[in-house]
ZAMARVEX-847294 format. One line per 2 residues: number of its first residue (from 1); for each residue x, y, z of C-alpha. Coordinates in nm, 4 decimals. Layout:
<rs>
NUM) X/Y/Z ~ ...;
</rs>
This chain:
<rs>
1) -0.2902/-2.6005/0.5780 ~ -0.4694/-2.3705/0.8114;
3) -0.8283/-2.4104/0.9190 ~ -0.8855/-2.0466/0.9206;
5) -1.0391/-1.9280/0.6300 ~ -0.9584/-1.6214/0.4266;
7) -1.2680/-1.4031/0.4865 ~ -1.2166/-1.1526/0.7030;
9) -1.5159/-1.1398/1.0511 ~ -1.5872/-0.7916/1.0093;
11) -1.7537/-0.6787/1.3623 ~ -1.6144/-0.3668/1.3313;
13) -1.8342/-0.2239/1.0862 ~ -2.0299/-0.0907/1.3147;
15) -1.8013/0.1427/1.4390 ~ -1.9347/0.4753/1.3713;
17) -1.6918/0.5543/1.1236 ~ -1.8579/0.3551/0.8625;
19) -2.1712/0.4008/0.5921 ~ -2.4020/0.1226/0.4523;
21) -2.2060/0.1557/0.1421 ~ -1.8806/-0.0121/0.3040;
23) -2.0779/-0.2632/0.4090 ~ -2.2074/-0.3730/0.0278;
25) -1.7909/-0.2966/-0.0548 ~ -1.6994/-0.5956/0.2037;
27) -1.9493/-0.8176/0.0430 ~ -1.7517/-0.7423/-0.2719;
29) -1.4600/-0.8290/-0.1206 ~ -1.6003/-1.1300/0.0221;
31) -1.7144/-1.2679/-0.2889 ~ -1.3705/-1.2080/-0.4684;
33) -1.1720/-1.3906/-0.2040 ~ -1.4195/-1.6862/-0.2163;
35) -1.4291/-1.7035/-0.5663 ~ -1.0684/-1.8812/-0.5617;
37) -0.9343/-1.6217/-0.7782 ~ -0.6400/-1.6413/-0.4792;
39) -0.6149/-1.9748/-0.4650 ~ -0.5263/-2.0291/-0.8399;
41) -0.1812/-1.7428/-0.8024 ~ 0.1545/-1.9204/-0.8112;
43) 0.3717/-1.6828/-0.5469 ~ 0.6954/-1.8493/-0.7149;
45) 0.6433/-1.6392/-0.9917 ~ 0.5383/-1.2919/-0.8519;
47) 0.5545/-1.1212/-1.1853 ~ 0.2809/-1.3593/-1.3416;
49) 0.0788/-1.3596/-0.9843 ~ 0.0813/-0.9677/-0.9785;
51) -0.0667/-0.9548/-1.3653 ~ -0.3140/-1.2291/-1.2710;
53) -0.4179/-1.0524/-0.9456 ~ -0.4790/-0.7227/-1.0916;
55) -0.6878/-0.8421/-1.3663 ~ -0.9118/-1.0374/-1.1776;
57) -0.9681/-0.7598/-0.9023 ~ -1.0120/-0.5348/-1.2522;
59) -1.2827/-0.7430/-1.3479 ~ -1.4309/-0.8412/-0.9959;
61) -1.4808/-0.4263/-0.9750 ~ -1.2318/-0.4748/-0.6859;
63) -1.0331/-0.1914/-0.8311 ~ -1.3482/0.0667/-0.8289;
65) -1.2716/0.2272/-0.5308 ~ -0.8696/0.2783/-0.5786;
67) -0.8353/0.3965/-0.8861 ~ -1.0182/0.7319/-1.0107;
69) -1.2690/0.7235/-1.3749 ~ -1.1689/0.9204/-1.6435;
71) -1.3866/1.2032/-1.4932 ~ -1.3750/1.1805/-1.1954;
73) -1.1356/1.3582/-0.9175 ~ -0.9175/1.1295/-0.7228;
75) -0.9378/1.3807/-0.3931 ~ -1.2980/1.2406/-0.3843;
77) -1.1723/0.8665/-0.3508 ~ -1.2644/0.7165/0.0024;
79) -1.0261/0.6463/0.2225 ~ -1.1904/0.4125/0.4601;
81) -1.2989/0.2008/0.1498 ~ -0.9507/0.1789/0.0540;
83) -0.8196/0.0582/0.4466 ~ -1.1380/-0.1853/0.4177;
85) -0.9914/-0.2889/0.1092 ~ -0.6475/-0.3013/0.2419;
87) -0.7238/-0.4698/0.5708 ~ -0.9565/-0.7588/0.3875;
89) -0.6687/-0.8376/0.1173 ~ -0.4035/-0.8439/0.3440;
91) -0.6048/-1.0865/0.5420 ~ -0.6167/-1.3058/0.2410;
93) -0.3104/-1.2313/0.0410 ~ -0.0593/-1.0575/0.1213;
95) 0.0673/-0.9921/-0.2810 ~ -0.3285/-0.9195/-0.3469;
97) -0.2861/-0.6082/-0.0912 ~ 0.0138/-0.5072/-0.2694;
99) -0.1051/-0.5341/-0.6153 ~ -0.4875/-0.3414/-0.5264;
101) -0.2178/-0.0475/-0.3349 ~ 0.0030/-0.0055/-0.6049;
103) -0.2761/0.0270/-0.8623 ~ -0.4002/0.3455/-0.6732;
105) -0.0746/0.4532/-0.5550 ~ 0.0667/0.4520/-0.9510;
107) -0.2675/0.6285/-1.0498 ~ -0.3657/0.8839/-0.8132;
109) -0.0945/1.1609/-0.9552 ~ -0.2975/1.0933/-1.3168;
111) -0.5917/1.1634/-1.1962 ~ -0.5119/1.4712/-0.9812;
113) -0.2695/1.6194/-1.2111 ~ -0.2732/1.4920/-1.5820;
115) -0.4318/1.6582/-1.8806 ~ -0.8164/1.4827/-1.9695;
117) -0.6166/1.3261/-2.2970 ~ -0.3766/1.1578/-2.0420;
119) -0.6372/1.0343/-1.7816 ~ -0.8477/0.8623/-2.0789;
121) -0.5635/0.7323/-2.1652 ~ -0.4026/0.5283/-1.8450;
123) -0.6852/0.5421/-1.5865 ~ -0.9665/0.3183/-1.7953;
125) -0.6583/0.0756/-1.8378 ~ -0.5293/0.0626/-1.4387;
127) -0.9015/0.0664/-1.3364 ~ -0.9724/-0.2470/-1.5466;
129) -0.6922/-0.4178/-1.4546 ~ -0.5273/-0.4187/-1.7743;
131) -0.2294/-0.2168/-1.6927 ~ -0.0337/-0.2561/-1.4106;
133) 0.1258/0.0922/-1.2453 ~ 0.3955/0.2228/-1.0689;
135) 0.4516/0.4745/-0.8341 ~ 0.8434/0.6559/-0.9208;
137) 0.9836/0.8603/-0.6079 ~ 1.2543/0.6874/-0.3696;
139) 1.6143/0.7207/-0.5142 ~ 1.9241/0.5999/-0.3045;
141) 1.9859/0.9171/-0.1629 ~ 1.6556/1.0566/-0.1375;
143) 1.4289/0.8280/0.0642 ~ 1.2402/0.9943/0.3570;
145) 1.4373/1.2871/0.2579 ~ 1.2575/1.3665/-0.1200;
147) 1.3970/1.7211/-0.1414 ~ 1.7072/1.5355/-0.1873;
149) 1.6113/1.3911/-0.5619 ~ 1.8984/1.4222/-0.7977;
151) 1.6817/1.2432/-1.1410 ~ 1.5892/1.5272/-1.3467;
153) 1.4336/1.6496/-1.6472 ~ 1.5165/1.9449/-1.8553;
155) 1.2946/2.1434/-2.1140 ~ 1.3909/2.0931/-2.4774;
157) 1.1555/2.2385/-2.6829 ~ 0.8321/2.0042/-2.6968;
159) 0.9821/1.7874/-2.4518 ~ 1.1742/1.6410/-2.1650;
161) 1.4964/1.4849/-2.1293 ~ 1.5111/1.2599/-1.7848;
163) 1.8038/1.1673/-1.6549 ~ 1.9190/0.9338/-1.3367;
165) 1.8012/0.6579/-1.1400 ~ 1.5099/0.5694/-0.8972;
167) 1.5189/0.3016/-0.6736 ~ 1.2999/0.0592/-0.4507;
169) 1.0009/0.1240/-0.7164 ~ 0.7151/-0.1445/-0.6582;
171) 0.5878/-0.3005/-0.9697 ~ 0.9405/-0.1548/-1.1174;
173) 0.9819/-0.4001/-1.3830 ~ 0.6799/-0.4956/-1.4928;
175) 0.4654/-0.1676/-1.4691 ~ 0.2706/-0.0754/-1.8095;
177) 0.2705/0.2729/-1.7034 ~ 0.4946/0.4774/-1.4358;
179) 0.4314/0.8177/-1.2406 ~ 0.7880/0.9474/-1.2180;
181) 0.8958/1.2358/-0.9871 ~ 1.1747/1.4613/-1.1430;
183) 1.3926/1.7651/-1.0558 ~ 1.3020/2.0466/-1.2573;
185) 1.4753/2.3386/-1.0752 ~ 1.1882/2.5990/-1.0385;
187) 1.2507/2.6698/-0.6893 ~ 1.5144/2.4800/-0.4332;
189) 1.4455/2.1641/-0.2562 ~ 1.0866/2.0179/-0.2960;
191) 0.9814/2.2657/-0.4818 ~ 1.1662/2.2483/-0.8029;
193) 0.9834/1.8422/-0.7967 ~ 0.7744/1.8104/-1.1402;
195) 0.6086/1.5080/-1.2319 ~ 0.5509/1.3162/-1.4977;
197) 0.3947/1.0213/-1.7237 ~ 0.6177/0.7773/-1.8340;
199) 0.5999/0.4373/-2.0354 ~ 0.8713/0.1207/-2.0454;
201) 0.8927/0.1721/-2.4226 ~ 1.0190/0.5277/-2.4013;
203) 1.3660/0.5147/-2.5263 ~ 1.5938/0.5536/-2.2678;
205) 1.4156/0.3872/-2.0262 ~ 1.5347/0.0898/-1.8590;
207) 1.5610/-0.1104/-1.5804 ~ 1.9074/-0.1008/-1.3294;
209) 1.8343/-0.4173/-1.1433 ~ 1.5185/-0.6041/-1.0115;
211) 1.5646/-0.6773/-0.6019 ~ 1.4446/-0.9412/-0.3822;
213) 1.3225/-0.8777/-0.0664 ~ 1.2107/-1.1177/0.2497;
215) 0.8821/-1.1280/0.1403 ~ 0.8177/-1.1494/-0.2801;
217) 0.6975/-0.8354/-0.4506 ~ 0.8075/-0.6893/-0.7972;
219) 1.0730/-0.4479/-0.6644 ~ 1.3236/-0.2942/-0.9159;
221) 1.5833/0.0217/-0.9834 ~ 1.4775/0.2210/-1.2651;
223) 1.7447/0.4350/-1.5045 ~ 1.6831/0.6622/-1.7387;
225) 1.9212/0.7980/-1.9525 ~ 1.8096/1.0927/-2.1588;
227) 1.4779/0.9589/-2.2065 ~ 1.3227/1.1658/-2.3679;
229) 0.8833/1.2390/-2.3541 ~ 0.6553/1.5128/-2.5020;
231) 0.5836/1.7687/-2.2513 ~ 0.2447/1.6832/-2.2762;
233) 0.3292/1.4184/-2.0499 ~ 0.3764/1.6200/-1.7410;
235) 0.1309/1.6437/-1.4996 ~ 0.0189/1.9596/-1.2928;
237) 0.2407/2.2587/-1.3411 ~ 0.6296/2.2872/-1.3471;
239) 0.7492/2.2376/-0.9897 ~ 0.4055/2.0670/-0.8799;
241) 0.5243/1.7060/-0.8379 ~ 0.5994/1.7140/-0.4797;
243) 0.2513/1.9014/-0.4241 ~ 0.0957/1.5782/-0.6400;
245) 0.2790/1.3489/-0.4447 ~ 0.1624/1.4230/-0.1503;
247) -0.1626/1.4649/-0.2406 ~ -0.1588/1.1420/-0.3619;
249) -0.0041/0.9925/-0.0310 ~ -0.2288/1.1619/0.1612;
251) -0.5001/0.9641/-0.0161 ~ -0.3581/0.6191/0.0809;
253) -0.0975/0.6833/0.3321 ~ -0.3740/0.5528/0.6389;
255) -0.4193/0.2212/0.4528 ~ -0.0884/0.1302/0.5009;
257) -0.1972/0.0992/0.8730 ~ -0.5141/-0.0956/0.7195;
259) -0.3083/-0.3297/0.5281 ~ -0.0878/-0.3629/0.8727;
261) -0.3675/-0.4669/1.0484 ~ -0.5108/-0.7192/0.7891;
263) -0.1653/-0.9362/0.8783 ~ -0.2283/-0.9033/1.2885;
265) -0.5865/-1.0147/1.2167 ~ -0.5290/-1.3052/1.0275;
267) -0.2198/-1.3648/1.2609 ~ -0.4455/-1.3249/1.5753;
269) -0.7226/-1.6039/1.4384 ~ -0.4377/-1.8428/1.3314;
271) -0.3364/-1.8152/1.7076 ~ -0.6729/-1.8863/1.8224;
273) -0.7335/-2.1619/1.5932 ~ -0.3707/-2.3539/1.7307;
275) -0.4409/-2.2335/2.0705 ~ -0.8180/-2.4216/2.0635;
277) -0.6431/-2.6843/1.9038 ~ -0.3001/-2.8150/2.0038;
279) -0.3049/-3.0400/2.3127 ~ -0.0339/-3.0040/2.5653;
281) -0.0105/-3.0830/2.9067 ~ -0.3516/-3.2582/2.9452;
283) -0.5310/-2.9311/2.8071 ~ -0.5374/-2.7475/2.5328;
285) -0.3089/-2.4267/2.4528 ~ -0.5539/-2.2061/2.5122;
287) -0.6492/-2.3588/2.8689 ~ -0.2864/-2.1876/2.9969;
289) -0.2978/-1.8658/3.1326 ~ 0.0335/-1.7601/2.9674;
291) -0.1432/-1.7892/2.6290 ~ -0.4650/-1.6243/2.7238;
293) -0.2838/-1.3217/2.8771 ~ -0.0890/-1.3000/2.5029;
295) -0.3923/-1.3369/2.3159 ~ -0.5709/-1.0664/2.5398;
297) -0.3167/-0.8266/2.4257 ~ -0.2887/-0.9121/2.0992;
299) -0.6844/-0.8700/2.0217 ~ -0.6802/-0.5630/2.2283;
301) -0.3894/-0.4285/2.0460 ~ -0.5248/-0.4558/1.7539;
303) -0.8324/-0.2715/1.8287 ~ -0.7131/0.0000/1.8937;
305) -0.4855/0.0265/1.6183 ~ -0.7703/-0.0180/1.4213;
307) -0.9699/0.2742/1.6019 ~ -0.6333/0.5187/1.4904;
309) -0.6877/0.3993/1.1770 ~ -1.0308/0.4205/1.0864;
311) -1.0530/0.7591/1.2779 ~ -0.7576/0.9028/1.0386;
313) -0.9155/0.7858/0.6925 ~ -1.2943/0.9129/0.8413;
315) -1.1534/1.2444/0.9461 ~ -1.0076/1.2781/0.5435;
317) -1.3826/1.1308/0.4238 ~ -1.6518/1.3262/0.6331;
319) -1.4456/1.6145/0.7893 ~ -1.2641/1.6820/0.5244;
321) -1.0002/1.7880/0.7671 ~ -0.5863/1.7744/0.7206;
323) -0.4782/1.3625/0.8410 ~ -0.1039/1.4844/0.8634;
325) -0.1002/1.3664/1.2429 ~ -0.3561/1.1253/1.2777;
327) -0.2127/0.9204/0.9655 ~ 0.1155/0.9308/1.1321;
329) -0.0437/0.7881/1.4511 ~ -0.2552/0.5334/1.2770;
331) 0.0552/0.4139/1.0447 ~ 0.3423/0.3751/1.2944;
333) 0.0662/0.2201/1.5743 ~ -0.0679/-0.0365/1.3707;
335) 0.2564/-0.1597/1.1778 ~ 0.4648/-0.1812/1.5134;
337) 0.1261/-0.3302/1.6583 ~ 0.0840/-0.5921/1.3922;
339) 0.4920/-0.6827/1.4692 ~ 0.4476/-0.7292/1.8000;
341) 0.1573/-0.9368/1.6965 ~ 0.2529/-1.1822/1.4396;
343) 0.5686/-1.2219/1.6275 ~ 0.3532/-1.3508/1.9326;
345) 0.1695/-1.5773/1.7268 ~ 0.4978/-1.7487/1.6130;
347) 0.5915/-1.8228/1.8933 ~ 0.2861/-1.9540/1.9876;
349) 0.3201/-2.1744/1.7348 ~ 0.6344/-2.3064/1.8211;
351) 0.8201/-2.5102/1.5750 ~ 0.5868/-2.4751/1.3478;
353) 0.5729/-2.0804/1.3498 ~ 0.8736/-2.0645/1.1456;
355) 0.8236/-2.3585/0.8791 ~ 0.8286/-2.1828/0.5505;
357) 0.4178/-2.2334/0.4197 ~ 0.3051/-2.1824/0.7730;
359) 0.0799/-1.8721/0.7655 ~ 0.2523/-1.6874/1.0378;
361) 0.5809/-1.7409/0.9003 ~ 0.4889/-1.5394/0.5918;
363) 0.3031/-1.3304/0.8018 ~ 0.6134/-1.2132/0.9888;
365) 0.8018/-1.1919/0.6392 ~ 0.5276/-0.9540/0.4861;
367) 0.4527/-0.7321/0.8004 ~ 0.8507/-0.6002/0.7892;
369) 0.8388/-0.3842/0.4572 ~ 0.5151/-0.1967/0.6676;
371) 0.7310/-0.0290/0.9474 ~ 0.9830/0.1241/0.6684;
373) 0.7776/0.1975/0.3862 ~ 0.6039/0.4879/0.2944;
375) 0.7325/0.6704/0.5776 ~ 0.9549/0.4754/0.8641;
377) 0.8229/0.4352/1.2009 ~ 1.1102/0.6714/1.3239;
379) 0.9532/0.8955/1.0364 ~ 0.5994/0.9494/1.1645;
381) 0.6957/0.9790/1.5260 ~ 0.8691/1.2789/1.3839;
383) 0.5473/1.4208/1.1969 ~ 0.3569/1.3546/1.5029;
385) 0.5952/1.5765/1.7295 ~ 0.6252/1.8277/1.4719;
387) 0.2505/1.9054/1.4148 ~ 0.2064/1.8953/1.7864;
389) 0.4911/2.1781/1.8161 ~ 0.2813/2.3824/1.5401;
391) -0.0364/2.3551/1.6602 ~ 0.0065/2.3974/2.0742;
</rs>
């Protein structure tokens, strides 16, 4: 067991980025991670620990600042109280930062785009931890490349008729509620994208195959085969999904650098902690030069990720300018950062680094998903290059 405990040393608060109010949110988040509701989640049964997780950051108020109220408007959501969010449960947890992202992620198309009867409906539930939601874009063929979505729906009168399959879905299995992107046909490409509301019990629904990944999360294929829905369930206008689901990513897409550097954190203290501790050679780990010179770049590495990242999410909150770019910067620095990181600490470890319960070894398990998901690493380099082209 590690001496290093799961609270987070938050000295960068007082960065300029941040407010008084983020401040009283890491006390929150504080309290929540010391009040052992971690410590009491069985990992061996990820469905159960995902529930249990997302209740008790329901009822901890954990869940206040990722998931929109009734009547309220999910563009005014904060993004650097999300990454603080993020960076603090990843720390801890790395299937608590999955569960708190994918009750925002499933939600934020609901709040943006669904009618008031649908948003009293789900939101209160997701908010409170009650429900559990899903987030329905990537299909086989249409990954990075959404304008290449075959699953569609068709008008039928009052309704909708989806059929096809979507893939890679987190919480895909075990959601109570599921934002599903659809080809409508309006208009080629992305914008013929609708979206829509969507529950397990609709008939119709089902569920392909559940996968398993390197490191544990609810992962699953979903198929629907004409499942039908009242058109009441759609949300925005006809042909407004892809609009909705990019609004929506836009909203979150800089934690996923947060939640990125959450893992090099806690990897980065678990070094120092061995390094102080494990005798070698007459001295300690640390005393070698070798290991200070690695854990001067690691620390310093992770800074500035962390300055990409916190500048991206404060440029959303107080300039209220476009992110495109410096999300892209933010997400593909601080997941390849927080590789190069973790991977330093195992071998620092030795041995030990790749024991299964060691920290670090699930550290370097969870930190892989981060570099592909959400937009690859190859991805953003390409969104960088492109809004650089535009705008010189």
């Amino acid at each position: 067991m590690s001496a290093v405990a799961k609270v987070i040393k938050r000295d960068w608060l007082d960065w300029p980025f941040f407010e008084p109010r983020h401040h009283t949110i890491g006390e929150r988040l504080d309290h929540f991670v010391q009040s052992g509701a971690l410590d009491t989640i069985d990992h061996g049964d990820v469905d159960g620990a995902c529930r249990k997780l997302v209740r008790a950051m329901g009822e901890a108020g954990v869940l206040d600042c990722a998931v929109a109220a009734p009547d309220g408007d999910a563009t005014t959501i904060d993004s650097r109280s999300i990454c603080l969010s993020r960076e603090s449960l990843a720390y801890a947890d790395g299937l608590a930062d999955f569960a708190f992202a994918m009750q925002g992620l499933g939600s934020g198309a609901i709040a943006l785009g669904g009618s008031a009867e649908l948003r009293k409906a789900v939101l209160p539930k997701v908010r409170s931890g009650e429900w559990l939601a899903a987030f329905a874009l990537s299909e086989k063929e249409a990954g990075s490349d959404v304008a290449a979505m075959s699953c569609a729906a068709r008008a039928d009168g009052d309704d909708y008729v989806i059929d096809g399959e979507k893939t890679w879905i987190s919480n895909g299995g075990i959601a109570d509620v599921y934002t599903l992107f659809a080809r409508t046909g309006e208009a080629p490409g992305a914008r013929g994208i609708s979206a829509f509301v969507v529950f397990p019990d609709d008939p119709g629904f089902g569920i392909a195959d559940r996968i398993d990944v390197i490191a544990p999360h609810p992962l699953a294929t979903l198929r629907f085969a004409n499942c039908r829905i009242p058109a009441s369930r759609r949300l925005g206008a006809p042909g407004g999904g892809f609009k909705l689901a990019m609004q929506t990513l836009d909203i979150f897409r800089a934690s996923v650098a947060a939640a990125a550097l959450g893992f090099a954190r806690r990897a980065l203290d678990e070094a120092l902690s061995h390094a102080r501790s494990r005798r070698m050679f007459g001295a300690t780990l640390g005393d070698l030069q070798l290991t200070q010179a690695a854990l001067g770049d690691m620390a310093t590495d992770t800074d500035a990720a962390a300055l990409l990242t916190y500048r991206a999410a404060w440029r959303r909150d107080v300039q209220k300018l476009p992110t495109t770019r410096e999300a892209a910067m933010a997400k593909l620095t601080a997941t390849e950062t927080a590789q190069r990181v973790i991977d330093r600490a195992v071998q620092m470890f030795g041995g030990r680094g790749v024991r299964k319960g060691e920290v670090v070894e699930s550290l370097y398990r969870e930190i892989r998903a981060l570099r592909i998901y959400e937009g690859a690493t190859e991805v953003q380099k390409l969104i960088v290059a492109r809004d650089l082209l535009k705008s010189r």
